[in-house]
VOPAGU-2260 file (C-alpha; in pm, 1 decimal, decimal comma):
REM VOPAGU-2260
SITE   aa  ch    i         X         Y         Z
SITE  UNK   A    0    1189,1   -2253,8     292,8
SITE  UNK   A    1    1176,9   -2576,5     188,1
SITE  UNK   A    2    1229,1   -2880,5     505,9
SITE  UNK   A    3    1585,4   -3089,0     387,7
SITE  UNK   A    4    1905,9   -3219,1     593,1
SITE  UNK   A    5    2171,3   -2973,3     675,0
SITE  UNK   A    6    2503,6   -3245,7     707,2
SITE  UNK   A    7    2763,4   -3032,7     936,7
SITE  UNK   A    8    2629,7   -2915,1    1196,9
SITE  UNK   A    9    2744,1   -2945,6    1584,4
SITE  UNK   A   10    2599,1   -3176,6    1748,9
SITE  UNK   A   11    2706,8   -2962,7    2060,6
SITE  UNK   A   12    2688,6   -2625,9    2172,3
SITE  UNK   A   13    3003,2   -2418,0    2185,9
SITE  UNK   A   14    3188,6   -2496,2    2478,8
SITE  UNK   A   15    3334,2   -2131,5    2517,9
SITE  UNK   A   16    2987,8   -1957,2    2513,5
SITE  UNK   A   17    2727,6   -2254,3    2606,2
SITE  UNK   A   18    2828,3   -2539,6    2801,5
SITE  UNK   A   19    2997,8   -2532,0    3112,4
SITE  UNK   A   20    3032,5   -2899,4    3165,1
SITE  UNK   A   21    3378,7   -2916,9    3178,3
SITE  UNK   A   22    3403,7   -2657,1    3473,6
SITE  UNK   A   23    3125,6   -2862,2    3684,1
SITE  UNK   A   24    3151,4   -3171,6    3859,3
SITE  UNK   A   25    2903,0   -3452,3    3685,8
SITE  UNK   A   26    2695,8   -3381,3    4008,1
SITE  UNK   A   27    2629,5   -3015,9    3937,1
SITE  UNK   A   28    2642,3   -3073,6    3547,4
SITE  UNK   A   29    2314,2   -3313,8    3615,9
SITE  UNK   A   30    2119,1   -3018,2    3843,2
SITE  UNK   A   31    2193,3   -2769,8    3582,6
SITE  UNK   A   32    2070,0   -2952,1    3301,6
SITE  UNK   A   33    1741,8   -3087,0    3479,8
SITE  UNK   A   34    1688,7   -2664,8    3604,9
SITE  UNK   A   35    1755,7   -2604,7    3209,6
SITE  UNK   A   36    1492,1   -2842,8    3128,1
SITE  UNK   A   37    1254,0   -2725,3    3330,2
SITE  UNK   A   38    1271,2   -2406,2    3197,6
SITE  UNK   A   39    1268,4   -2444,6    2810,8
SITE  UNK   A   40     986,7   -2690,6    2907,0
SITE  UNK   A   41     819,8   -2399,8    3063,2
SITE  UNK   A   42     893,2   -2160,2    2816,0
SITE  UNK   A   43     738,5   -2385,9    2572,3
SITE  UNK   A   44     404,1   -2433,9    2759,8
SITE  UNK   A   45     397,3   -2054,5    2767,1
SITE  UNK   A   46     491,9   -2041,0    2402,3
SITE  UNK   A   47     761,7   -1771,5    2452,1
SITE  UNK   A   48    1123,2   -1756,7    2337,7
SITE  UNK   A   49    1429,7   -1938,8    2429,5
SITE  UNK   A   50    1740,6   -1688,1    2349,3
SITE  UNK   A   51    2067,8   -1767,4    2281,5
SITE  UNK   A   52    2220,6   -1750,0    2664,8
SITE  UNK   A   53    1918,6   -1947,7    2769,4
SITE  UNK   A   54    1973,9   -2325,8    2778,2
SITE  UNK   A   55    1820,3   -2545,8    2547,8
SITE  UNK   A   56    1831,0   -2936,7    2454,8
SITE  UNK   A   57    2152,3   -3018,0    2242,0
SITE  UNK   A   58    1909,3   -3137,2    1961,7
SITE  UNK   A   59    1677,3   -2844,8    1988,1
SITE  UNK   A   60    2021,7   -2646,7    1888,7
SITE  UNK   A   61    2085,6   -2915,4    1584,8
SITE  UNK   A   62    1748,1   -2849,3    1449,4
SITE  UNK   A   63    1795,1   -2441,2    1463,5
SITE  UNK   A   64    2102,2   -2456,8    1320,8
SITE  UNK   A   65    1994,7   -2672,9    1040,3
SITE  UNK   A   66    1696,2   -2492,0     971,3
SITE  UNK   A   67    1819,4   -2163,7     980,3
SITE  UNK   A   68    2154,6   -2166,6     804,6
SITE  UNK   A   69    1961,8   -2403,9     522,6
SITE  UNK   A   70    1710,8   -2063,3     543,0
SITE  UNK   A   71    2005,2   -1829,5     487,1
SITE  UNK   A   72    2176,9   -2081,8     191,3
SITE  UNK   A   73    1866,2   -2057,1      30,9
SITE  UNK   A   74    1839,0   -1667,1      41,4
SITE  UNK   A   75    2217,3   -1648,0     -80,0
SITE  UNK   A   76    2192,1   -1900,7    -426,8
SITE  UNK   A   77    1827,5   -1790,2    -485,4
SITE  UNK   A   78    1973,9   -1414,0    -557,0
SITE  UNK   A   79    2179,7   -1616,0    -883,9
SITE  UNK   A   80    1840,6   -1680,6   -1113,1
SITE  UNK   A   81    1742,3   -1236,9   -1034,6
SITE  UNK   A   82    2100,3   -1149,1   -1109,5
SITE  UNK   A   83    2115,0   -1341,9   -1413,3
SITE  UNK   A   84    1867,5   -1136,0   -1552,3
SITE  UNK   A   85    1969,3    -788,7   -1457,2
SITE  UNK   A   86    2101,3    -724,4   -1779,9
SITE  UNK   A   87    1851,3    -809,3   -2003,2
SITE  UNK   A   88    1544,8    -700,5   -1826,7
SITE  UNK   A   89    1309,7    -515,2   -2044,6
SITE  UNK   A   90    1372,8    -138,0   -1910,5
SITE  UNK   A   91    1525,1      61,7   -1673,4
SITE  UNK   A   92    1267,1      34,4   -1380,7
SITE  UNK   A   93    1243,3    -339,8   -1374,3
SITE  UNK   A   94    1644,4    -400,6   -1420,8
SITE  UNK   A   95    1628,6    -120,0   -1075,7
SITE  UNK   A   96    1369,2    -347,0    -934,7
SITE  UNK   A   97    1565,3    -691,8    -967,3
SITE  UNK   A   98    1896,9    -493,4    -819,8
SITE  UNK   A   99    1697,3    -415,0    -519,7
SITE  UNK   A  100    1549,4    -814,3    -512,0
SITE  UNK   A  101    1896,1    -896,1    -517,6
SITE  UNK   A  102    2040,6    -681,6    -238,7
SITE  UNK   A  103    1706,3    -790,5     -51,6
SITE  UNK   A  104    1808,1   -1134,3     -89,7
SITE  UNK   A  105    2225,1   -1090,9      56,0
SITE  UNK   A  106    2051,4    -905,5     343,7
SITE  UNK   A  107    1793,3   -1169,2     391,0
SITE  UNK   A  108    2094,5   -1403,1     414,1
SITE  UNK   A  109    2333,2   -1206,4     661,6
SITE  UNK   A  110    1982,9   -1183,1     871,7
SITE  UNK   A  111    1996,5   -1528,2     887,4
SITE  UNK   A  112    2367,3   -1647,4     939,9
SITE  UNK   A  113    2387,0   -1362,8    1237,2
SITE  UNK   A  114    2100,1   -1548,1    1361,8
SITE  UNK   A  115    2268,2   -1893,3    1338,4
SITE  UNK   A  116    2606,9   -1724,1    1482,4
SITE  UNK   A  117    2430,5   -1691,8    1789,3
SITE  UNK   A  118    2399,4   -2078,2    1858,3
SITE  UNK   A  119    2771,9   -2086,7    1834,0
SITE  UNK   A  120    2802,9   -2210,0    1433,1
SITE  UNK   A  121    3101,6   -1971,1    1283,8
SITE  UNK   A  122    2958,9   -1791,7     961,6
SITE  UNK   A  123    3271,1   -1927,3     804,7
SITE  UNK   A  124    3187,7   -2264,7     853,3
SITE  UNK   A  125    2823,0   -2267,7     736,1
SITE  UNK   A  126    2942,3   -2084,3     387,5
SITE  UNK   A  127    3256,7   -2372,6     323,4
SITE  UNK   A  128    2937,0   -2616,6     415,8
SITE  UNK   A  129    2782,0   -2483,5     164,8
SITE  UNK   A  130    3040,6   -2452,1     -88,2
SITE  UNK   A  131    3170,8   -2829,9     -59,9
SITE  UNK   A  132    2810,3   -2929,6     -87,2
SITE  UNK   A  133    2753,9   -3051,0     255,2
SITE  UNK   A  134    2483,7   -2804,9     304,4
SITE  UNK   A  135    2146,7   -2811,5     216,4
SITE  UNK   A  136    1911,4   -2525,4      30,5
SITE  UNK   A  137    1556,4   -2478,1     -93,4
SITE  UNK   A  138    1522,9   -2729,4    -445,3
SITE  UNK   A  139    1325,3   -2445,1    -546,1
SITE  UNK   A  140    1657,7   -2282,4    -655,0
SITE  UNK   A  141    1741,8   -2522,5    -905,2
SITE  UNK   A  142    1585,7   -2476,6   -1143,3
SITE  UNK   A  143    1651,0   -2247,5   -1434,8
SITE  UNK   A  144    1487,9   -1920,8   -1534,6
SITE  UNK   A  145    1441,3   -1943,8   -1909,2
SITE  UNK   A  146    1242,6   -1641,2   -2023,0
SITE  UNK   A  147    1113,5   -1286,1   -1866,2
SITE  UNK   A  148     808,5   -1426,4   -1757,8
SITE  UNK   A  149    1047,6   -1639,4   -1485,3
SITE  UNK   A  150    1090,6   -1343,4   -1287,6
SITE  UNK   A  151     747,9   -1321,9   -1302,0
SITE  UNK   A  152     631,7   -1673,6   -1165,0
SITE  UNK   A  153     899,9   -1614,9    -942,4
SITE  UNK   A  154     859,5   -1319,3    -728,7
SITE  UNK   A  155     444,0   -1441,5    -739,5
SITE  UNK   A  156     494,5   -1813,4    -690,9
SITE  UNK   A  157     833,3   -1872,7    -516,8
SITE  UNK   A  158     843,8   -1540,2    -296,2
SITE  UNK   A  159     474,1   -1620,6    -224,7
SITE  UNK   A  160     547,4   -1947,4     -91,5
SITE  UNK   A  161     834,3   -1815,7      56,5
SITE  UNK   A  162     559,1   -1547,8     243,3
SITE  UNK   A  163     368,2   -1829,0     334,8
SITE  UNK   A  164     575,6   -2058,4     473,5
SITE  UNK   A  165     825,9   -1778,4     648,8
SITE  UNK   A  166     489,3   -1534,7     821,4
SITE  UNK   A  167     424,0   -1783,9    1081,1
SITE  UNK   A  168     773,3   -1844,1    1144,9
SITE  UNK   A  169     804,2   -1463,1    1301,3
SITE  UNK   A  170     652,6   -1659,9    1624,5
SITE  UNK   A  171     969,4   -1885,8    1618,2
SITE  UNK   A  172    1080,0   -2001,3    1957,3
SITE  UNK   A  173    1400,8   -1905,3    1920,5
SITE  UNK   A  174    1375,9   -1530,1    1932,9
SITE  UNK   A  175    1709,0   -1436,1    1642,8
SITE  UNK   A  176    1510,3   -1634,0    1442,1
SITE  UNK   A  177    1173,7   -1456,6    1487,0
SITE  UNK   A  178    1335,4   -1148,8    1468,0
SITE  UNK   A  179    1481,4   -1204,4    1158,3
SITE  UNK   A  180    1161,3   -1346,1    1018,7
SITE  UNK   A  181     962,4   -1028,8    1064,6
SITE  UNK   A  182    1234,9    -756,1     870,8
SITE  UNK   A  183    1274,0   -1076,3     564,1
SITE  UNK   A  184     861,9   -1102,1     557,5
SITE  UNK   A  185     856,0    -699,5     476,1
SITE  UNK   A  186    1089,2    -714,4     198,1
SITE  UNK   A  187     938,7   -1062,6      68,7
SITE  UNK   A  188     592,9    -914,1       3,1
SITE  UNK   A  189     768,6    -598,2    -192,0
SITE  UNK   A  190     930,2    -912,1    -438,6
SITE  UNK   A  191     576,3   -1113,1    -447,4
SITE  UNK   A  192     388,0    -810,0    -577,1
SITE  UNK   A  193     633,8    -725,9    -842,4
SITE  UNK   A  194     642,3   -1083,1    -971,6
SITE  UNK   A  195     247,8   -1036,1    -987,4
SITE  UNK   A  196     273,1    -720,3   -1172,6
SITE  UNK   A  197     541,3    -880,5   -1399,2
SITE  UNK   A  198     268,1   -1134,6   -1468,1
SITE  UNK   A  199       9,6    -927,2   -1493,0
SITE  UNK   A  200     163,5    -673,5   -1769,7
SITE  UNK   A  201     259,6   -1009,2   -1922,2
SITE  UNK   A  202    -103,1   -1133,8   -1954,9
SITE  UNK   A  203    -275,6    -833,5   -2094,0
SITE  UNK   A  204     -18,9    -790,4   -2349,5
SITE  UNK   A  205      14,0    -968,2   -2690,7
SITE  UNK   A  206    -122,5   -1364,8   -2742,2
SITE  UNK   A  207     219,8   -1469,9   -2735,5
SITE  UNK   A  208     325,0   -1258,1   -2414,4
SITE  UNK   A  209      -1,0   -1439,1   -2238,7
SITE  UNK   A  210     178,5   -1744,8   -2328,4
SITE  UNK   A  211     482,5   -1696,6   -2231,8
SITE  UNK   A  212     338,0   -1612,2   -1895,4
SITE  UNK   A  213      91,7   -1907,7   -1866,1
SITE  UNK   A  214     436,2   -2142,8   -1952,2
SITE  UNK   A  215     613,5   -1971,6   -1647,6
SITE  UNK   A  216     324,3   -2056,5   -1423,6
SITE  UNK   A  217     328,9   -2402,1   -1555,6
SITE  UNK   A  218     667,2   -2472,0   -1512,7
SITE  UNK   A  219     697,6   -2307,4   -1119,8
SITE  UNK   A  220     370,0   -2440,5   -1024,5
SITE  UNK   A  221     517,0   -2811,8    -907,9
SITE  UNK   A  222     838,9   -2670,4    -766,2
SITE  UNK   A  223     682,5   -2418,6    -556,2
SITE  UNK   A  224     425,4   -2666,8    -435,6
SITE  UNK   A  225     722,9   -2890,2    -354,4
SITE  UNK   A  226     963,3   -2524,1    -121,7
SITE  UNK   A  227     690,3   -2653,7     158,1
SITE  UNK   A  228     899,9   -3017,5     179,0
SITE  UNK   A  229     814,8   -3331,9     176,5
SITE  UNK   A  230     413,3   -3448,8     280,4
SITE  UNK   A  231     417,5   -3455,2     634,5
SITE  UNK   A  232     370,2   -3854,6     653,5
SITE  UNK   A  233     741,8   -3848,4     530,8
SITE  UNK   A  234     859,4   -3536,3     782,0
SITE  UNK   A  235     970,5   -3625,5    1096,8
SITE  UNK   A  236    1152,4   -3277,3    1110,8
SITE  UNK   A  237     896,5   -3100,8    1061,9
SITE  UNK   A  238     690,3   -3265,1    1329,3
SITE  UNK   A  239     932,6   -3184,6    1556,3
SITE  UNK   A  240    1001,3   -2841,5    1458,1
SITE  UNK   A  241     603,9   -2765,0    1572,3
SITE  UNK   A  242     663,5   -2984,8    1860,9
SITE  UNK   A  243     926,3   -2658,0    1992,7
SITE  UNK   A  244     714,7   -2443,6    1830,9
SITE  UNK   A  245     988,9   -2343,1    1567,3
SITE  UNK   A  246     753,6   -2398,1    1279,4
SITE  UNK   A  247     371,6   -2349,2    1329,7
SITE  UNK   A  248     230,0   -2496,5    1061,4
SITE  UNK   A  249     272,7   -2857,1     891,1
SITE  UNK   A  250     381,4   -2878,5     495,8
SITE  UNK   A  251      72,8   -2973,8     406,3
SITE  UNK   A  252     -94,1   -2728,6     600,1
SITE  UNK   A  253     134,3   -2446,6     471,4
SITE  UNK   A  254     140,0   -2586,9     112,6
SITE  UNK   A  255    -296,8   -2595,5     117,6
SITE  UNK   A  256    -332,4   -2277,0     215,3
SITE  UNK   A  257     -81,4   -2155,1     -40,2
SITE  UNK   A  258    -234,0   -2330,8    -309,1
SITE  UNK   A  259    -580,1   -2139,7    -188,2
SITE  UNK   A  260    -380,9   -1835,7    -217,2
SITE  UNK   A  261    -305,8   -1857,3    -534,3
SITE  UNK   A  262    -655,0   -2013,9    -685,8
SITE  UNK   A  263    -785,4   -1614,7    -648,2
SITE  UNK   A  264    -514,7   -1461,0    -712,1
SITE  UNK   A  265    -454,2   -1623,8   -1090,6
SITE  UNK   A  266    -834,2   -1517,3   -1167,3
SITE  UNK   A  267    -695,9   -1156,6   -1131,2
SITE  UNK   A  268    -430,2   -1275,1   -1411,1
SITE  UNK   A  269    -614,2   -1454,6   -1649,0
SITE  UNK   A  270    -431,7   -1731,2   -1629,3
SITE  UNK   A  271    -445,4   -2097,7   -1465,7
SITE  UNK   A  272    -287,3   -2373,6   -1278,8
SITE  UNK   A  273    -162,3   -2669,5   -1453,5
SITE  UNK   A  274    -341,4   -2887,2   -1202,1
SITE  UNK   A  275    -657,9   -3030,7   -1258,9
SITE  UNK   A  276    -702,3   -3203,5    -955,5
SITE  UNK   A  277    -723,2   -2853,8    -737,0
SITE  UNK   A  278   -1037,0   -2852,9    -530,3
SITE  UNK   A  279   -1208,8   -2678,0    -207,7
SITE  UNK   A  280   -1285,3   -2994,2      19,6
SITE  UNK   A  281   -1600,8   -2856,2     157,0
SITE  UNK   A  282   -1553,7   -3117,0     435,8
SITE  UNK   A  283   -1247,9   -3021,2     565,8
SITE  UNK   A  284   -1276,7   -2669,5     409,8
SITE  UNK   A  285    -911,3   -2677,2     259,0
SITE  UNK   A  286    -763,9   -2648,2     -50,4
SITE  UNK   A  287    -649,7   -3005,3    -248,3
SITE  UNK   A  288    -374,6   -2983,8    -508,0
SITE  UNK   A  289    -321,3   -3266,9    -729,3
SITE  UNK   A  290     -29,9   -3517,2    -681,8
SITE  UNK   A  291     330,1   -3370,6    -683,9
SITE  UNK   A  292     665,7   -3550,6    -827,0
SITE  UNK   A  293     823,4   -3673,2    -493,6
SITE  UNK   A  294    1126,8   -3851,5    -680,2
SITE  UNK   A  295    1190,0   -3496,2    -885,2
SITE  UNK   A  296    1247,8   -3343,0    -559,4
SITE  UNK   A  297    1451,7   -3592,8    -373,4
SITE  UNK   A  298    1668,9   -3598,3    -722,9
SITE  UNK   A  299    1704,6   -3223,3    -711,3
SITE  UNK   A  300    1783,5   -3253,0    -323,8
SITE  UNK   A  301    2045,7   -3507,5    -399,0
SITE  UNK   A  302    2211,8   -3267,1    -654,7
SITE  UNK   A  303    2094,3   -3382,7    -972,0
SITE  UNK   A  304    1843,7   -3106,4   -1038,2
SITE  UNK   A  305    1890,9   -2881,0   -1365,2
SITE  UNK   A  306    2089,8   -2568,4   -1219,5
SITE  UNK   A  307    2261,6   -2784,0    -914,3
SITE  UNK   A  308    2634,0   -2783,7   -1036,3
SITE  UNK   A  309    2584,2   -2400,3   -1201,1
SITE  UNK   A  310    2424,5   -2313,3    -876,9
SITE  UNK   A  311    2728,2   -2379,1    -650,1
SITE  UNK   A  312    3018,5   -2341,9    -893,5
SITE  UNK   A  313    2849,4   -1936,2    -918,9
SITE  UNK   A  314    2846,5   -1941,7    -558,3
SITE  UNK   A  315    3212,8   -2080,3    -520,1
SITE  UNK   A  316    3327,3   -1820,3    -769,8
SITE  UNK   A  317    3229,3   -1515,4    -655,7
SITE  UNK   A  318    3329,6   -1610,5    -265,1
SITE  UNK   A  319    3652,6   -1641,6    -445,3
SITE  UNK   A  320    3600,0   -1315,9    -606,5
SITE  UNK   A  321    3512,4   -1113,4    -313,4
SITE  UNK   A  322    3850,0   -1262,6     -60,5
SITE  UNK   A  323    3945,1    -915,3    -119,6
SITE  UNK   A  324    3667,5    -747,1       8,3
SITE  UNK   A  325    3640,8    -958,3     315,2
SITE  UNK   A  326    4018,7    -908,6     368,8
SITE  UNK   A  327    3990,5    -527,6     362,3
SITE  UNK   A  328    3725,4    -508,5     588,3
SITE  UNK   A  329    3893,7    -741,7     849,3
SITE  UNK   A  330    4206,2    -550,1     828,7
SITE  UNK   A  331    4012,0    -221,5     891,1
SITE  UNK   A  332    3802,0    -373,6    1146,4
SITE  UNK   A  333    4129,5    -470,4    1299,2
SITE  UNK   A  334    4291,8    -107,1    1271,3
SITE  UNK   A  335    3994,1      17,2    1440,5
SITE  UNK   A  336    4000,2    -216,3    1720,2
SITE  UNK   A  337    4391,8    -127,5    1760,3
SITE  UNK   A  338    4287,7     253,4    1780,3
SITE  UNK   A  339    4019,4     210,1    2010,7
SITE  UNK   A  340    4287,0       9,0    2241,3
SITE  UNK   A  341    4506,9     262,0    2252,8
SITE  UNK   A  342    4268,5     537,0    2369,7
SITE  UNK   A  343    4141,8     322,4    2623,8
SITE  UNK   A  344    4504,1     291,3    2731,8
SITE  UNK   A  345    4591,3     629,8    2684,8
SITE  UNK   A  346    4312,0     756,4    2946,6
């Protein structure tokens, strides 16, 4: 999702599983690194995949293991705004729908983390990063979801973007990441279509449900605009990121093309876009949007956004809630292991 700063991460690969260094003499440690260049420069060229065994640049590995375990934080808090509104969804088939976002969403998020496990980041790490606020997650998050029509605007708007931003990302460079990319972008155009429909029931219903729909669009519009991070003059990640063909697409890029997206697909809603600045630049033959709140976003980033606090203090709570869960399935893991050593033993 959105491009911000992941604070803990190694700045080194795991010496147990990725570096060798210590075993080699400075000589050797030289020739392997200049072979290892070579090849991740020529696997770029080619625009294949580096995976996990290969070797790749030290900041190369930063930059995956920010991006991706930001990914996964995201997918973990942005189940909290769905589950809050389980319970008073307005029948049986939607509250079914939102429990099925929501389980989307943890698996979305264990996709993720296994994928940042592989460059040597413990899963238990990333989630205390998270939980003592270290870590970084999509601003779109932040924000609270005050009526039905929320769910709405935000399986159409914010899984859209989401769709947007994460399709071209299935031709990551790092192939975990791909991978994951292509089983989340399934299950992420199930959530945009039910927002839509959410939307759409909304719209042809009474005056006042029309409204309530076209003030859910209002208040998403910016935010979403803003998941695709900051303009690209002021991302020097993101530049990057396409540089190892991680990312494919700029923000601006991704955000124009999503704001395209959306111009037809409101039409079909009877609604609109606050923004009346949007406009097809016949010369460039893209999208325009009008000008975004750059200082609401860094705020929210910083942690002063509406739901920040809420947001994490839900999180912290149920990881606190669930040490039994992950302490059963450890010790069972462990009895298993213990069997499976003594029949190797026993033959």
């Amino acid at each position: 999702m959105a491009s911000q700063t992941l604070q803990s991460v190694p700045a080194e690969p795991s010496p147990a599983r990725h570096d060798t260094r210590h075993e080699m003499s400075p000589e050797d440690a030289a020739r392997r690194d200049a072979e290892g260049q070579a090849y991740f420069d020529k696997v770029m060229a080619e625009d294949s995949r580096i995976e996990p065994r290969d070797w790749m640049p030290p900041a190369y590995r930063k930059t995956l293991l920010r991006q991706i375990s930001q990914h996964a934080h995201s997918e973990i808090i942005g189940m909290q705004p769905e589950a809050n509104w389980i319970s008073r969804a307005p029948s049986l088939k939607r509250k079914a729908i939102l429990m099925a976002k929501v389980q989307d969403e943890a698996g979305h998020g264990l996709y993720l983390y296994s994928a940042a496990e592989t460059l040597g980041q413990p899963r238990d790490a990333m989630m205390q990063d998270l939980m003592d606020g270290k870590a970084k997650y999509s601003s779109i998050f932040n924000y609270p979801a005050r009526t039905w029509a929320d769910m709405g605007a935000i399986g159409w708007m914010v899984d859209g973007a989401a769709i947007a931003n994460q399709v071209p990302l299935c031709r990551a460079s790092f192939g975990p990441y791909g991978r994951a990319m292509v089983r989340v972008c399934k299950e992420e155009s199930f959530h945009q279509r039910q927002g839509f429909e959410i939307l759409l029931e909304l719209s042809n219903g009474t005056p006042e449900q029309k409204q309530m729909a076209q003030d859910a669009v209002n208040r998403w519009y910016a935010p979403a605009l803003m998941m695709f991070g900051p303009p690209d003059d002021d991302s020097p990640n993101s530049k990057q990121s396409m540089a190892w063909n991680i990312k494919r697409f700029s923000n601006d890029e991704l955000r124009n093309r999503f704001v395209g997206m959306m111009m037809e697909q409101v039409k079909v809603l009877g609604l609109t876009l606050p923004d009346k600045d949007i406009r097809f630049n016949e010369e460039t033959k893209k999208w325009e949007h009008g000008p975004l709140d750059w200082d609401e976003f860094h705020e929210v980033l910083a942690g002063r956004g509406p739901c920040n606090a809420q947001r994490l203090e839900r999180r912290r709570e149920a990881h606190q809630n669930g040490a039994w869960v992950r302490e059963a399935a450890a010790a069972y893991a462990e009895k298993q292991a213990q069997k499976h050593a003594e029949k190797e033993s026993a033959a």
